[in-house]
C-alpha positions, -999 to +999 in steps of 0.1 A: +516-092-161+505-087-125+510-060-105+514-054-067+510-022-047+537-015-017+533+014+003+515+035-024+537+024-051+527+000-077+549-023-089+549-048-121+555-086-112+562-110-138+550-147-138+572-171-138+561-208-144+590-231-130+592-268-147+613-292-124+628-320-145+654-347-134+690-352-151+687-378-180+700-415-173+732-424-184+724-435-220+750-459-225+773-478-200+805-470-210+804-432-202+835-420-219+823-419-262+798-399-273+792-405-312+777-369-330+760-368-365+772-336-388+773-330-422+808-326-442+805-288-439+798-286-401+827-308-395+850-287-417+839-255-396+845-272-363+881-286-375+889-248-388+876-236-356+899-265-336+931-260-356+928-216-351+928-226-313+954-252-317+935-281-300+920-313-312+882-316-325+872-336-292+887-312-269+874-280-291+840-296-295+838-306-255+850-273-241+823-255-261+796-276-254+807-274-216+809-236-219+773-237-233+762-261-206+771-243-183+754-211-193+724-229-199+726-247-163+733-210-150+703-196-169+679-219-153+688-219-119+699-182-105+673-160-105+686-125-112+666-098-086+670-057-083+682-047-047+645-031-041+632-067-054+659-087-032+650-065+001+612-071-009+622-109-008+638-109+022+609-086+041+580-110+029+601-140+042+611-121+077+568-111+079+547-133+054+513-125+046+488-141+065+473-175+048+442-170+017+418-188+014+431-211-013+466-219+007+442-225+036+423-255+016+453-262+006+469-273+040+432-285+051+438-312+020+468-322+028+471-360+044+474-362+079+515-366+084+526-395+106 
């Protein structure tokens, strides 16, 4: 963990590695099946779990996976920040550091724009 002193104050900062990936290609053409492998006893529980909610498999089985999708989509792309840590934010973008050395090489190898 690295740490950062502001003002007198010495803060922890945790590294955070960021992966960009791109959405997956459709995998079939027609968009609107999706065939799923499960044992006898998974499919039971899922029924069980349908029928208690009064809905169909495909609909109980889509609006969980959406729910979970969407958690997971939520998880990787808001970035949850104290109000000392958001004001710290916006402060470094309002009066940035001046360039190191190494953003400095950086820039210098950077091609020529056109």
């Amino acid at each position: 963990m690295a740490h950062d002193t502001v003002h007198g104050i010495l803060y922890p900062l945790k590294v955070y590695k960021i992966q960009v990936t791109t959405m997956p290609r459709t995998a079939v053409k027609n968009n609107l099946r999706m065939s799923l492998r499960m044992t006898p006893e998974v499919k039971t529980k899922l029924l069980r779990a349908a029928s208690i909610r009064n809905t169909d498999l495909t609909n109980f089985v889509t609006q969980s996976a959406l729910r979970e999708a969407e958690a997971v989509i939520h998880e990787a792309e808001v970035i949850q920040v104290t109000e000392r840590d958001f004001q710290r934010i916006l402060d470094l973008l309002d009066n940035p550091p001046p360039p190191n050395a190494k953003l400095l090489a950086a820039a210098k190898a950077l091609p020529a724009s056109t």
